[in-house]
C-alpha atoms as one frame of an Amber mdcrd trajectory, in Angstrom:
protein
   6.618 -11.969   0.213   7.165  -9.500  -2.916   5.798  -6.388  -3.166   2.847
  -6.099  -5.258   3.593  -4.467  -9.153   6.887  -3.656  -8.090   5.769  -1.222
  -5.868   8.838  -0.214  -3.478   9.898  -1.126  -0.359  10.528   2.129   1.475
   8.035   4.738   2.568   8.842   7.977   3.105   9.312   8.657   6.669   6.679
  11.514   6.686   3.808   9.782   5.384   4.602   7.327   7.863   4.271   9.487
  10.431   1.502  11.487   9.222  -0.641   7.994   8.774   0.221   7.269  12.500
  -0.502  10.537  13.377  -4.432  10.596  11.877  -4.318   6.328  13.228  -4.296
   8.234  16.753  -6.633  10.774  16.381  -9.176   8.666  14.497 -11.815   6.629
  16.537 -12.334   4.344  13.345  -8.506   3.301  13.670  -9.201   1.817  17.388
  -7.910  -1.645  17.817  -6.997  -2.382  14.162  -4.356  -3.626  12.023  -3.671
  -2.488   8.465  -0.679  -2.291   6.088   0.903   0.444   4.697   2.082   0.785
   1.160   3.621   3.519  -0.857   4.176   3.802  -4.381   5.602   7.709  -6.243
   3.295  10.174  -6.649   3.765  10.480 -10.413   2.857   6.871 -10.939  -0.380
   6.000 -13.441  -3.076   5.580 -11.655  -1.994   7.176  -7.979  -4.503   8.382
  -5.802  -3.156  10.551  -2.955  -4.772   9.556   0.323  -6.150  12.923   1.988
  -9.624  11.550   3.444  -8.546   9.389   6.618 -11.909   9.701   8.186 -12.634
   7.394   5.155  -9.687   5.520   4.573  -9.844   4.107   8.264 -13.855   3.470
   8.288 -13.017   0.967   5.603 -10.916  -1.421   7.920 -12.661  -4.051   9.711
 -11.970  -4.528  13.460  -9.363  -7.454  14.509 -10.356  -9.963  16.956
């Protein structure tokens, strides 16, 4: 599978870790899946995820 628009790889091991970090301390992350994906800051049209009370309230629960 290729990345979509070229978008690396790699992310950076601290957003890694702070995305697992808010997974555990938000009750909307319970008992779901999701994928991660990075692309540089400076890109067109980046948005900077801050909100993970809203970012994880948009994933639907697995089975």
């Amino acid at each position: 599978m290729n990345p979509p628009n070229g978008i690396p790889t790699s992310i950076p091991r601290a957003d890694v870790a702070e995305v697992v970090m808010q997974a555990l301390l938000e009750p909307n992350a319970r008992n779901k899946a999701f994928d991660l994906i990075s692309q540089p800051e400076d890109a067109p049209g980046t948005v900077v995820t801050t909100d993970f009370v809203a970012l994880f309230a948009q994933t639907t629960p697995g089975l």
